[in-house]
N, C-alpha and C positions, 0 to 999 in steps of 0.2 A: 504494500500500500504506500503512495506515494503520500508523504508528508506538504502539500505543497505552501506552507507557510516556510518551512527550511527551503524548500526549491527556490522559493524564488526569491530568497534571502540570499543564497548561493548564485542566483545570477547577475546581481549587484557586483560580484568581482569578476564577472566572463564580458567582455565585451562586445555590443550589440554585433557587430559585424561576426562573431563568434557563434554568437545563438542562431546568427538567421544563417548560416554557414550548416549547423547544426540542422536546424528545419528543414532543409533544402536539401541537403545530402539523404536523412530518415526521410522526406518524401519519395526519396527515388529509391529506399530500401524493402528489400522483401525474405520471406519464408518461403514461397512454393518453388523455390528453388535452394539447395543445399549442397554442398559436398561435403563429400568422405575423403578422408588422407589415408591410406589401409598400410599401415608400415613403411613408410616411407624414412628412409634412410639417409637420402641426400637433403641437406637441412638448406640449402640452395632451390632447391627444386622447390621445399615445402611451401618454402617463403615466399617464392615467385605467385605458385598457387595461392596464397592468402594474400599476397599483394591485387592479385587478379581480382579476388571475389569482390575486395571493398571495392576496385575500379566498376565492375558491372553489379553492386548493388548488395551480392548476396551474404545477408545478417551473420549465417552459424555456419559455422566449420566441425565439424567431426574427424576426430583422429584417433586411427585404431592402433595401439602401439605394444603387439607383441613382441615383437624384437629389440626396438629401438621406440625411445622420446622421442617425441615430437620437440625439435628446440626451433624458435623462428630467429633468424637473421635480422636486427635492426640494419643492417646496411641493405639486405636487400629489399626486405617487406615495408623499407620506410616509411615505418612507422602504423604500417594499415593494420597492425596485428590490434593495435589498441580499441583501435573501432569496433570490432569483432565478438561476436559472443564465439568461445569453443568449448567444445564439449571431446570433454577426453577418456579414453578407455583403456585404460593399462594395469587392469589388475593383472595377476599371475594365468589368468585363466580364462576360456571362453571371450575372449576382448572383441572379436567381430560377429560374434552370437549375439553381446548384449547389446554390442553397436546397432546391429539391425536388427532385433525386437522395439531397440526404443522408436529409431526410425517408425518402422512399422503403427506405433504405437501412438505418434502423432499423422500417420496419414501419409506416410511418402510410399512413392515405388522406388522400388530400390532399380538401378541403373547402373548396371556394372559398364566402364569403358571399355572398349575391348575391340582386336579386329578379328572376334570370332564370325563362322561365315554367315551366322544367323542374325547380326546385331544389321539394326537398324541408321541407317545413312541417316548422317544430323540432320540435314536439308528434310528429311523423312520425319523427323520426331514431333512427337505431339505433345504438345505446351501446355494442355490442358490438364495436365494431374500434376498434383505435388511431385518431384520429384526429386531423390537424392542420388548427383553421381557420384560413383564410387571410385578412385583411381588407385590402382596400385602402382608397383616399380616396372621400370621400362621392360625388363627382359621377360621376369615371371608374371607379371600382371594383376590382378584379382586373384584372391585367393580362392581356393576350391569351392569354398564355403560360400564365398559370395556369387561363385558363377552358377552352383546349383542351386541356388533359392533366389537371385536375383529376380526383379519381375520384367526384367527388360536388358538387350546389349546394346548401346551403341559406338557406332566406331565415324573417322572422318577420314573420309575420301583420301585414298595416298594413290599415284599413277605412276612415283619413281624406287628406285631397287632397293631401298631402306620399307621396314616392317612394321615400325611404329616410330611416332615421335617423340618429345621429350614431354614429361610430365605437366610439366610447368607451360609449354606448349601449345599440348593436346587441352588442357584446361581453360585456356585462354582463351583457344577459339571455340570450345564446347560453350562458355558462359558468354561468349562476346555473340554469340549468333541464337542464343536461348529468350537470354535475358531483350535481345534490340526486338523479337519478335514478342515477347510475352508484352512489353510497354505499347506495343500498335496494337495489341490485343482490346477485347474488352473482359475478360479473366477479371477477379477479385486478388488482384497480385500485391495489392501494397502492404504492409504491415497496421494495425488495427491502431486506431486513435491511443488506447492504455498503452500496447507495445513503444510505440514513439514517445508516448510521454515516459514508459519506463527509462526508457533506452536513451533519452534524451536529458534525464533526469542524472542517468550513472555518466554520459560525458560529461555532463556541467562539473561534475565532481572531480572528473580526471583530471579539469584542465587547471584546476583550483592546486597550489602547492600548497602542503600543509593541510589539507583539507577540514582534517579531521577537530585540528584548533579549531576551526570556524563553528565545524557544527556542533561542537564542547558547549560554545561560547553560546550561540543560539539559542540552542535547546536547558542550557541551567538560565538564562534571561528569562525562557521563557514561562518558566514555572511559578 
């Protein structure tokens, strides 16, 4: 529950140009589009991928990390990691089970990347369902697990002697051609009036240094 007597005490220190930066970025943000990071290794590549998502919009990131942490690169994801809701799965055990139950569980098809012969040409996909892609590493790809319960493959067109592209890539242009058609759409794609204010509410906070003094100070004022 948003406090908004603290909110909007806390935007007395954010600068207008900050806040309407803020509004204007969460308006062009959404949920019926998501990615999965499936053990991803190369902390270059991850970072690319999560630099991508806040470029075309998309709120949450999932990273399944049996192997290997997820760590982001501030040099490479300048800075887009902080925008970002993620959502991480790295216990000892079942990490891509629990990943796609929860998926599931709010509404996505899960959409393994892939240039399996059966996945469907991007220019092909259909925009209309929640959907979560899933990417793994260049050589091995999606895991087992994901390819047999996946509810969909998609793959992007290649015509020259290389077999896949680079993670970081193949992401870029899966969301740059997802997201430009979901917005000419007329889909319910935006994120919900609460989500924006939630979401709007936890930047105000990031960009505040010290934060926490301020809202000490507020809240024993306010009693």
């Amino acid at each position: 529950m948003i406090d908004e007597e603290l909110l909007k005490y806390l935007e007395s220190y954010v600068t207008d140009n900050r806040k309407a930066t803020f509004k204007e970025v969460l308006s062009n943000r959404t949920r019926h589009f998501t990615v999965v990071l499936e053990n991803i290794f190369q902390t270059h590549n991850a970072s690319a991928v999560v630099r991508s998502c806040d470029i075309f919009g998309i709120q949450d990131v999932y990273t399944i990390e049996n192997s290997y942490l997820n760590k982001v690169s501030k040099k490479i994801a300048k800075g887009s990691q902080k925008w970002l809701d993620f959502y991480r799965f790295k216990s000892e055990v079942s990490n891509t089970q629990e990943c796609f139950s929860a998926l599931k569980e709010k509404g996505y098809q899960i959409i393994a990347t892939t240039p399996h012969n059966d996945s469907c040409y991007l220019s092909d996909f259909d925009i209309s369902k929640k959907s979560a892609f899933v990417f793994g590493v260049e050589r091995e790809g999606v895991s087992d697990f994901m390819m047999e319960n996946a509810d969909g493959y998609l793959k992007v067109p290649m015509v020259g002697f290389t077999e896949s592209l680079n993670i970081s890539v193949a992401a870029a242009i899966v969301l740059q051609d997802v997201t430009t058609r979901l917005r000419k759409s007329e889909l319910d794609w935006k994120l919900t009036e609460q989500e924006q204010l939630e979401i709007y509410s936890e930047w105000i906070e990031k960009s505040i240094k010290n934060v926490d003094k301020y809202k000490n100070f507020f809240l024993e004022n306010k009693k």
